[in-house]
N, C-alpha and C positions, 0 to 999 in steps of 0.2 A: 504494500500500500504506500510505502513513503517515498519507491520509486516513482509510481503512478502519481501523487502528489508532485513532488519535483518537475516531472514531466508536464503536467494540467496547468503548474507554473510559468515555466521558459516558455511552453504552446501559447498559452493567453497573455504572456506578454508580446508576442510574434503577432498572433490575430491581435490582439488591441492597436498595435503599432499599424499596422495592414488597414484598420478601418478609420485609426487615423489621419493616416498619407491619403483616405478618399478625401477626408475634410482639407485640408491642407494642398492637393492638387488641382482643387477644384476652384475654376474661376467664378470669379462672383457675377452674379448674373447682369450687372449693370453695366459691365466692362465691355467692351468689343470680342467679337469671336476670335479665337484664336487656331492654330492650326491643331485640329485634332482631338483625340481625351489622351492623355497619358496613363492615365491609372487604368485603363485597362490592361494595359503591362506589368503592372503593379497588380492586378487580380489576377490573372497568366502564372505569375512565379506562385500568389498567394492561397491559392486555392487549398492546394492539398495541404495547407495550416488548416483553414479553416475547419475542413474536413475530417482532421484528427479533432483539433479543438474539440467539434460537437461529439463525434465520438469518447474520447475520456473525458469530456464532461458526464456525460450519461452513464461510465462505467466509474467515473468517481462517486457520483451521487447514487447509483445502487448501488454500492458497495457501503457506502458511508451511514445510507439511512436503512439498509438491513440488519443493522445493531441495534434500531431504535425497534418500542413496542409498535403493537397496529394501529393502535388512534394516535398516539404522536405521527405516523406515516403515515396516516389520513390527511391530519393536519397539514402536514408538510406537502400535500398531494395537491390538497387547494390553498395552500398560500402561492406556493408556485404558479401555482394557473392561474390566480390569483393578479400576482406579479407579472405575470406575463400578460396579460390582458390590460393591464391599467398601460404598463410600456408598450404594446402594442397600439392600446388606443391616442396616448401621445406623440407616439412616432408617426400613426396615422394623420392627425392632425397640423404636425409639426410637414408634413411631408404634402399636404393639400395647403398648406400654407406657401410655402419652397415654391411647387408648382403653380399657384397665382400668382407669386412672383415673376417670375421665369416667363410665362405666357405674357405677361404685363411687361416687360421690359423690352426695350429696341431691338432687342435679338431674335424677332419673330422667324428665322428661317432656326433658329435652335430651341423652338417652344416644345417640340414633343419628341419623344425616344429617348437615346442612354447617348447624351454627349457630356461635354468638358462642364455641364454648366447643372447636369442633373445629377452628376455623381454623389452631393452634397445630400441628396433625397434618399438615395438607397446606403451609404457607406458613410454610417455617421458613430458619435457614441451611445445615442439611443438604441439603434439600432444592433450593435454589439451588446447591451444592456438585455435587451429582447432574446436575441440569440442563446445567450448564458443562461435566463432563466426559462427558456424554453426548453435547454438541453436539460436542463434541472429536472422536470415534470415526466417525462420519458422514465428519467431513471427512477424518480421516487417510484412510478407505475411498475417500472421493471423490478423492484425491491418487494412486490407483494408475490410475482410470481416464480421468482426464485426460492428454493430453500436451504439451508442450512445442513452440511456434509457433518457427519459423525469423524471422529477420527479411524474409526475403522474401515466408513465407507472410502475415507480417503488414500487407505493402504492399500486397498484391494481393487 
């Protein structure tokens, strides 16, 4: 477990950095067009982070919340959905905002699709925020239907 730990570390420091360069590469939508998106070069290398991330995020959290009783993992079943619902609702919100923007500004030949000016929509830290506890609720789920190996079932 404290491998896997260490690891769900250095990974989500990688993906966090990864969602941050979307904010951070991203031209403001006020600005004149530029040539291109860059950061989708930066999602090309970043993918297969992300990919683990949700991964041992979901093997971290079954693992973590099958020590705990059934209704504490209840609990934890819909705080998570919970959390993940309210961050998806503000991300939603935050992300129909962006795009008023965007369609409103001078750059009407860059008002719709995945350019230099909408990566700020999808690749943000809301939306890493979302992701994290969304991988969360998977695993609590996955912690009800796993069970618990004897030490003899484990020799044999």
């Amino acid at each position: 477990m404290d491998k896997l730990l260490k690891a769900w570390f250095i990974i989500t420091l990688i993906t966090f950095v990864l969602f941050k360069l979307g904010e951070t590469m991203t031209a403001a939508y006020t600005e004149s067009a530029g040539e291109g998106n860059p950061y989708v070069l930066v999602l090309l290398v970043g993918w297969p982070f992300i990919l683990l991330f949700i991964w041992i995020t979901i093997r971290l959290a079954q693992r973590t919340v099958a020590s705990v009783n059934r209704l504490a993992r209840i609990g934890l079943l819909v705080g998570s959905l919970v959390m993940a619902g309210v961050g998806f609702y503000i991300n939603a919100e935050q992300a129909a905002s962006l795009r008023a923007g965007i369609r409103a500004s001078e750059n009407a030949a860059y008002a719709s699709g995945w350019n230099q000016f909408t990566n700020i929509i999808y690749a943000n830290q809301l939306t890493f925020f979302v992701l994290t506890v969304s991988c969360m609720a998977p695993g609590v789920a996955f912690s009800f239907v796993t069970r618990k190996q004897t030490n003899e079932e484990r020799l044999n």
